[in-house]
N, C-alpha and C positions, 0 to 999 in steps of 0.2 A: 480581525473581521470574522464575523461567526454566522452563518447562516441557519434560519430557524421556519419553520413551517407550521403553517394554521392546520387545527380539522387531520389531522397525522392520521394516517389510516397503513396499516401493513400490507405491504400485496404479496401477493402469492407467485412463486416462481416456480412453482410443482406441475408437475407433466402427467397427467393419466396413463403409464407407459401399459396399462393391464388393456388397457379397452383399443389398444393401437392394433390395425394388422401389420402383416411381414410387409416389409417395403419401407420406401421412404417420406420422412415425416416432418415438417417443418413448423417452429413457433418463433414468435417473438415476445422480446420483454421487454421494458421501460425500465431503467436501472436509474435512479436520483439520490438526491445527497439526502434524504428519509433511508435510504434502503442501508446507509454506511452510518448514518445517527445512530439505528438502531443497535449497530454493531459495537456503537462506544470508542471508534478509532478515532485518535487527533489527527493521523498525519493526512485524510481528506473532508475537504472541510465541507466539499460541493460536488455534484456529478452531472451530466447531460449525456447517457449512454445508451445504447441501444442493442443489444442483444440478439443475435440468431440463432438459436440453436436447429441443428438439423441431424437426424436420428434417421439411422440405418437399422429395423428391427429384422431380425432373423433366429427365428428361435427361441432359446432362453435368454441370448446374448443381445446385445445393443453398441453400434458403434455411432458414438457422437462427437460432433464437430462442434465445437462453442466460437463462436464470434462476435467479437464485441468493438465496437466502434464507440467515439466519441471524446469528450473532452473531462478532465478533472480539474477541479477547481484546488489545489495544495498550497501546501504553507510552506513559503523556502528557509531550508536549513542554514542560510546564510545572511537574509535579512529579516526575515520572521514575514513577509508580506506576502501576500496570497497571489497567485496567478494562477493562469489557465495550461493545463497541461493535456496533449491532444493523448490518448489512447487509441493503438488497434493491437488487438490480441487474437491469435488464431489456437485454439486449445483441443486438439482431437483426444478424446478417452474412449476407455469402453466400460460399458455398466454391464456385470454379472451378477449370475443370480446363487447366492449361497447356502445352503443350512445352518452355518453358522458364521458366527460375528470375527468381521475380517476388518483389516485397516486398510480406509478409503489412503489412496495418493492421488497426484494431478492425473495419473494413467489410468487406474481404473477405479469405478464406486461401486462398491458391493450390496446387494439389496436382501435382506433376507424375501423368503418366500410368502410371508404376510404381508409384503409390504404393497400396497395398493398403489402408488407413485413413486414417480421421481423429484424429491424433494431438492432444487438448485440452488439454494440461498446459499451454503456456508462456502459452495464448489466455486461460486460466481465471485462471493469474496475472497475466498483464499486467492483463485487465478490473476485478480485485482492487484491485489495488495504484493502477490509477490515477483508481479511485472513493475513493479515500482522501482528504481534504483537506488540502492543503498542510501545515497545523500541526491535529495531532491531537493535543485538548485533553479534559478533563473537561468536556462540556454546562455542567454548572452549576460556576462555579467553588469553589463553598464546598464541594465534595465532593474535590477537591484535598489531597494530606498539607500542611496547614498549617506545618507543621513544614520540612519542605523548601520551600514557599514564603517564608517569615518568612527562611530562611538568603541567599535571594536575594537578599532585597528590604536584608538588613543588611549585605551586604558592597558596597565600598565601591570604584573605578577604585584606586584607589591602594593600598587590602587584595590585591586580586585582582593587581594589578602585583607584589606583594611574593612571594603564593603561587606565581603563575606567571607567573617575567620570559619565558622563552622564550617561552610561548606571547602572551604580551600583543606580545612583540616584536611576532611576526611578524603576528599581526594589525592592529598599529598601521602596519607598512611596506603590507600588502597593502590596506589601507584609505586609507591616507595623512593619519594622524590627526597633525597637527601640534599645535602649542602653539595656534593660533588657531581649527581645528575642538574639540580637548578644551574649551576654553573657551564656546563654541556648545553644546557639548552638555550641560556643566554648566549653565548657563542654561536648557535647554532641561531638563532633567531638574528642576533648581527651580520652574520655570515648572508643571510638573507636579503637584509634592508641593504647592506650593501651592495648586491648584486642587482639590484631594483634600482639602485640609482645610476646603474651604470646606462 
């Protein structure tokens, strides 16, 4: 399932941080599944987020607290079907001002001295994306399409050799699955089903 939108228009996530005074500053954003299109990632397919940022100016310096609330809409790594995944992220950094070119991290983003804003797009997605957990699953597994489950669990090293030699190839060279690890893992894989039946 792939979600699409009419009329796509880009929005803007940039903060006038030049024309702000000393003190503290408050905006918000609308974060949706256009804002992560754009980005070209598969693993969310949907967004409904909602954005705080709140900025601490003093000086040259800026300390900002990002927060984001809301739901994602992902594809699970174990039946491929889509659900809703609740998000809250609490992200404090701090924005400095540099003369020269420095590498942004989650802690702080560096702006040169031309630079008229603060641009949030790539900060919002990276912070997104790498609050994700490695294997993005369904919480409970019994809410999984059974049905794509069941297809998994029945095919067989030697089914899956037959559908896809090429790809079994090359995973078998890049792994270095000989006759003596295949064997190891059959055992290892029995060892398994039998412990499931107990």
């Amino acid at each position: 399932v792939k979600f699409w939108w009419k009329e796509m228009k880009k929005k803007d996530y940039s903060i006038d941080y030049k024309g702000l005074s000393v003190g503290r500053h408050e905006f918000d954003f609308v974060i949706d599944g256009l804002f992560f299109q754009e980005k070209e990632t598969d693993r969310i397919v949907d967004a409904q987020l909602n954005a705080k940022v709140v900025i601490e100016k003093s000086g040259r310096q800026m300390e900002v607290s990002l927060l984001i609330d809301g739901t994602l809409n992902v594809e699970c790594d174990r039946c491929l079907d889509v659900f809703e995944m609740p998000l809250h992220i609490e992200q404090p950094f701090v924005v400095k001002s540099a003369g020269q070119s420095c590498e942004d991290d989650l802690d702080v983003l560096w702006l040169s001295p031309e630079d008229d804003s603060l641009d949030l797009t790539d900060y919002i997605y990276d912070t997104v994306c790498l609050s994700l957990p490695f294997q993005v699953v369904h919480p409970n597994p019994e809410d999984c399409n059974q049905d794509v489950v069941a297809c998994f669990k029945s095919v067989t090293v030697e089914e899956f050799d037959e559908m896809f030699p090429e790809e079994s190839d090359d995973a078998n060279a890049e792994v270095g699955l000989n006759e003596e690890n295949m064997a190891k893992l059959a055992a290892l894989k029995q060892s398994v089903q039998d412990n499931e039946k107990k």
